[in-house]
C-alpha positions in Angstrom: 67.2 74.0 64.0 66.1 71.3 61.3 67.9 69.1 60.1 67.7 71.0 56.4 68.6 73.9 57.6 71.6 72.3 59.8 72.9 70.7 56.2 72.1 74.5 54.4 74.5 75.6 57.9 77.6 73.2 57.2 77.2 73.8 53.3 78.3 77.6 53.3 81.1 78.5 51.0 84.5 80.5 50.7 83.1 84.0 48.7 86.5 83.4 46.6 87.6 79.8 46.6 85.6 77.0 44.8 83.9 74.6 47.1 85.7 75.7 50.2 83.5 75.0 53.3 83.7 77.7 55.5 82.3 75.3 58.1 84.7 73.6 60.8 84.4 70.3 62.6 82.7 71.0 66.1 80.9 68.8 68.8 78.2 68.1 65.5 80.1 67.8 61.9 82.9 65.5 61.3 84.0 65.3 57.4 85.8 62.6 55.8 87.6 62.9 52.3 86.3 59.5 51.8 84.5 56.4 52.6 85.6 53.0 53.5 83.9 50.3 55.5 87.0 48.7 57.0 87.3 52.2 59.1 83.8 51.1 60.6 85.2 51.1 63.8 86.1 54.7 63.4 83.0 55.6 62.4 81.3 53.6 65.3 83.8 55.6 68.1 82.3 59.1 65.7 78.7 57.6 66.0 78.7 57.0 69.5 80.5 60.1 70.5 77.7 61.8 68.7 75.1 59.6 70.2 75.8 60.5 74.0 76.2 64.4 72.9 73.8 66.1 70.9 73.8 64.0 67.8 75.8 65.3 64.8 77.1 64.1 60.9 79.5 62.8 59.6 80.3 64.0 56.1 81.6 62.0 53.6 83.2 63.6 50.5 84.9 66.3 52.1 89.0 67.2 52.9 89.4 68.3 56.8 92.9 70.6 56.1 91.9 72.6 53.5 88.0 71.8 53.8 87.2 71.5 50.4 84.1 69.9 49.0 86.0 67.0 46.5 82.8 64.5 46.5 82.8 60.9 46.8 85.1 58.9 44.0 82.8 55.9 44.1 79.4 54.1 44.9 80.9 52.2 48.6 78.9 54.7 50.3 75.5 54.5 48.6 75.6 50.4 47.9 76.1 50.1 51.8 73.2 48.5 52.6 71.6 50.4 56.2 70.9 47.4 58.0 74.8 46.0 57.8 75.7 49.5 59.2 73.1 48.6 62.1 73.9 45.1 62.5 77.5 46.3 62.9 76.5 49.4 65.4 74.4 47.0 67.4 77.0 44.1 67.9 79.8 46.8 69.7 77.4 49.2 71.4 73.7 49.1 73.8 71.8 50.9 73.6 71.4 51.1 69.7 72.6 54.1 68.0 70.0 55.7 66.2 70.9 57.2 62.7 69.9 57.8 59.1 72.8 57.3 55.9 71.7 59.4 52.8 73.3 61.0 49.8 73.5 65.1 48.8 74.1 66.4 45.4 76.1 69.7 46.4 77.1 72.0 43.8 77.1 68.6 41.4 78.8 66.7 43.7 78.1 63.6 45.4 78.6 63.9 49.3 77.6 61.2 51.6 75.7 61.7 55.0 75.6 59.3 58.4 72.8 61.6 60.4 73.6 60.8 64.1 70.3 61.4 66.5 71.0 62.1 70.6 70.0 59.2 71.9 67.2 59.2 74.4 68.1 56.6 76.6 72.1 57.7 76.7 74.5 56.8 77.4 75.9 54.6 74.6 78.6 52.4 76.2 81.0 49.6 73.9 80.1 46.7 74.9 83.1 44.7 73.5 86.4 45.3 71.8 87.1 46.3 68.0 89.8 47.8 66.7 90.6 51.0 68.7 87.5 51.0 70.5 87.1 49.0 74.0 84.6 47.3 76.4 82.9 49.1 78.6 83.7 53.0 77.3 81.8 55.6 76.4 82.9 57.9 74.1 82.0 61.7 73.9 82.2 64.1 71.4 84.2 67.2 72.5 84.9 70.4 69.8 86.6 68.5 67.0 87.7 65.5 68.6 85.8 62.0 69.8 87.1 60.6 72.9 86.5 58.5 76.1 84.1 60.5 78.7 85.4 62.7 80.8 84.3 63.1 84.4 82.6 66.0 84.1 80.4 64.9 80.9 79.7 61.6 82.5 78.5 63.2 85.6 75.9 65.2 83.7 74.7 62.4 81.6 74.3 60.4 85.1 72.0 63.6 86.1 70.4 63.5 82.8 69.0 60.0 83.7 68.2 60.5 87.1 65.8 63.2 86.1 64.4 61.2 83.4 63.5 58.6 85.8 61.6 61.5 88.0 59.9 62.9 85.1 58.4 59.2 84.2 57.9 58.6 87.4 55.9 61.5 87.9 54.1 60.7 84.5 53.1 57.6 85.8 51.8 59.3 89.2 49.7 61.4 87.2 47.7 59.2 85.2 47.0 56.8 87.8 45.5 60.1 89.8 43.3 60.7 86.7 42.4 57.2 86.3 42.6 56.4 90.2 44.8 53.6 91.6 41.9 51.2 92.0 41.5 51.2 88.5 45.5 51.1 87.2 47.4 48.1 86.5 51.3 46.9 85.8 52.5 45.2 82.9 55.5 43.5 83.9 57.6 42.5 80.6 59.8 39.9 82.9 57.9 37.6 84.5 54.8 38.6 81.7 52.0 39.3 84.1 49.3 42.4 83.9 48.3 42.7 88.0 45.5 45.3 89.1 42.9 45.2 92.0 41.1 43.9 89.0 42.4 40.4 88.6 45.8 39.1 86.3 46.4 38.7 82.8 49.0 36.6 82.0 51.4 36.6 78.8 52.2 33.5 76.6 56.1 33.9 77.5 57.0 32.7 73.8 55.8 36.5 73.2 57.8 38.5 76.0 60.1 39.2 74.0 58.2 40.9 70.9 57.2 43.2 73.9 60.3 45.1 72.8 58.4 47.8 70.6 57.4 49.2 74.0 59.9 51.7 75.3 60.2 53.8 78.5 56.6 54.5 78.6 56.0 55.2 75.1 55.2 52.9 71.5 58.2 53.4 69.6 57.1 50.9 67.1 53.9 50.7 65.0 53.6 47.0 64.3 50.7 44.6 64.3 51.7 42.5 67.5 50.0 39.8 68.3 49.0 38.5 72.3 47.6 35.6 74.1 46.4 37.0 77.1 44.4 34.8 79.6 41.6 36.0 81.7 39.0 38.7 81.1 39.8 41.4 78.8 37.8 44.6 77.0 37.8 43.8 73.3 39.4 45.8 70.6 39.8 46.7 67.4 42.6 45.3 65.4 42.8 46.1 61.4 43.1 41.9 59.9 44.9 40.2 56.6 42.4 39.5 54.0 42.6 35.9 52.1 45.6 38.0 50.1 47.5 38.7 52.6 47.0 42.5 52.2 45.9 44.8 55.0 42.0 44.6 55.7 39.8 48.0 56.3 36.4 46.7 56.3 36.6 43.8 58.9 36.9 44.2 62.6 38.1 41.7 65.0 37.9 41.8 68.7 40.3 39.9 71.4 37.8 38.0 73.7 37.2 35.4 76.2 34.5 33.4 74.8 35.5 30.0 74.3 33.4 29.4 71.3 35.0 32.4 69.7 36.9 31.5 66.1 40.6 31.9 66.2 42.7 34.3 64.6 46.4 34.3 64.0 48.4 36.8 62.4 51.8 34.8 61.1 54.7 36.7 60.5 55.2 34.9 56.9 51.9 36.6 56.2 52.6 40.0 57.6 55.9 39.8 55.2 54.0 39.0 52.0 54.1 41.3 49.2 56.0 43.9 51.2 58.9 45.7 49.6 62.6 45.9 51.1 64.2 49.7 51.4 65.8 48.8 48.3 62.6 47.6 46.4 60.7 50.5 47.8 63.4 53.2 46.3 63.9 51.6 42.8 60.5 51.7 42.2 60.3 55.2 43.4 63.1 55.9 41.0 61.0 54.4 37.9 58.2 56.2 38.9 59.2 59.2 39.5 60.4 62.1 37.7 61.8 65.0 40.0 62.6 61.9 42.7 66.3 62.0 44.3 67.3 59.9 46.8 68.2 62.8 49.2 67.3 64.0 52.8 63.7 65.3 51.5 63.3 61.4 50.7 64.0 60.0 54.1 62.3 62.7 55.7 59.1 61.6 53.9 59.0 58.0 54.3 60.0 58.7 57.9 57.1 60.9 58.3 54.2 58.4 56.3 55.5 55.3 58.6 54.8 56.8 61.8 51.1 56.2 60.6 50.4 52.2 61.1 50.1 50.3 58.5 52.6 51.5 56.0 55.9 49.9 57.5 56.8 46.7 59.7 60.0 46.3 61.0 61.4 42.1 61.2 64.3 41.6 63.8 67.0 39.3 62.6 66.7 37.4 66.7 63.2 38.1 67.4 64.0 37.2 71.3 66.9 40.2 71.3 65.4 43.5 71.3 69.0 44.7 70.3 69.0 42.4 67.1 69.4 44.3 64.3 66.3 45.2 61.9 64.8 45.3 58.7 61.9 47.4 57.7 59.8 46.7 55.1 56.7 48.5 53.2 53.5 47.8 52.0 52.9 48.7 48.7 50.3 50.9 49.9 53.3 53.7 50.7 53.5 54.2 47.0 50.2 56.0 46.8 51.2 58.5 49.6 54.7 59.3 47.5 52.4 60.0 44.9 51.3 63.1 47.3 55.3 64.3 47.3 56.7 63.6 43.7 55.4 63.4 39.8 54.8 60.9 38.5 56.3 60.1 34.8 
């Protein structure tokens, strides 16, 4: 199920009784009457719970006992900036919990959304006391309720990653067949060394840790990173800045190790320049717009144009802790593929 049609699931009504929600709390929707940031850690112990099960909402506008849809009374929820809820998320629990905050209009009310995702790499655990919740727990979400792990849960998440490893184990196994082992090499991220029957590359170690949008096997990131290696490499092709500072399209650069080769460096003041916040990037859509709401369909689309490079880059507020929390900003170029989506005025 989608997430729009999981919304149009926990949005039915009473056949007889305005804005009743015939929809209960489970082990996916929570609803709150209300929001307020000082309950964060409430929210956090929700979030996790979520997290390490199979991802779920939490709805903002809506009474638990009756469940009637009363909206929210005021603009907490939407002036909540996203990156204060993840700075928040990622300084009491590792691995980061992944999530989206939006707003619904239902029937002409105002209801605020936290979209939990199941987290691949579960479990969540607290790493450090906060309010109710403690070090070194992981919380679950059972039915209605989210509480510490039980054994039985825990022991099937601790299966869950045992056959995760096998899988990318057996991943691995297969491409170095395809490729053959003579061939293969390892990057290791610690001690920053690329070692095949080939030879060694070695990585500047003031970059290690912007090796972070590398995940399990897989680019979670679409950035523009930028390495030193040392030794013999097979060029590439790497889209540049032009003398603006925009992105380039008609000049190709390739990594190299010919000595007399001209340098290139990619700052990140540069990359940042003339990029819009998530703020920015919204009010503008706003003005420009006229059928554009700042809904689900919204996030949905911007989450769907950055997964192509170039569009997004994402700044972390300790670039040596992949756990910092983040920022993403936009080029202006994302405009023209809204333009695809809404009408413009």
């Amino acid at each position: 199920m989608n997430e729009r049609k999981e919304l149009k699931h926990i949005f039915k009504f009473h056949d007889t009784i305005p804005d009743r929600i015939i929809s209960r709390e489970s082990n996916t929707i929570e609803f709150k009457e209300s929001f307020n940031w000082n309950s964060k850690d409430k929210y956090g112990c929700t979030a996790a719970a979520f997290s390490n099960n199979r991802g779920g909402y939490i709805i903002f506008g809506v009474k638990n006992q009756p469940r009637d849809l009363v909206g929210l009374s005021n603009d907490n929820f939407e002036n909540l900036d996203e990156s204060k809820i993840a700075e928040f998320l990622n300084s009491i629990f590792s691995p980061e919990i992944l999530f989206e905050k939006y707003l619904e209009n239902v029937n002409r009310k105002k209801v605020g959304i936290f979209h939990i995702i199941q987290n691949p790499k579960k479990p969540v655990v607290c790493i450090k006391n906060s309010g109710d919740l403690q070090e070194a727990v992981i919380y679950y979400r059972y039915n209605a309720r989210s509480e510490k792990i039980k054994y039985p849960a825990l022991n099937a998440l601790l299966e869950e990653i045992q056959l995760r490893e096998r899988q990318a184990w057996m991943e691995h196994f297969e491409r170095i067949s395809k490729i053959g082992p003579e061939n293969a090499a390892i990057l290791d991220t610690i001690e920053g060394k690329i070692e095949g029957s080939g030879g060694t590359l070695v990585i500047d170690e003031k970059l290690l840790p912007k090796l972070n949008f590398i995940k399990e096997g897989h680019f979670a990131e679409k950035g523009f990173p930028t390495l030193k290696l040392i030794g013999d490499v097979k060029p590439i092709t790497v889209i540049p800045l032009d003398k603006r500072g925009k992105l380039g399209t008609d000049i190709r650069y390739r990594i190299t190790s010919d000595p007399n080769a001209p340098e290139v460096r990619i700052e990140e003041e540069s990359l940042l320049r003339d990029t819009l916040s998530y703020n920015d990037l919204t009010k503008i859509l706003c003005e420009r717009y006229a059928d554009f709401r700042m809904n689900n369909n919204y996030h949905r689309i911007r989450k769907e144009i950055c997964e192509k490079p170039g569009y997004r880059i994402r700044r972390y507020l300790n670039p040596k802790n992949p756990k910092s929390t983040s920022q993403d900003f936009y080029y202006p170029r994302i405009i023209e593929e809204f333009d695809k989506h809404y009408t413009i005025k």
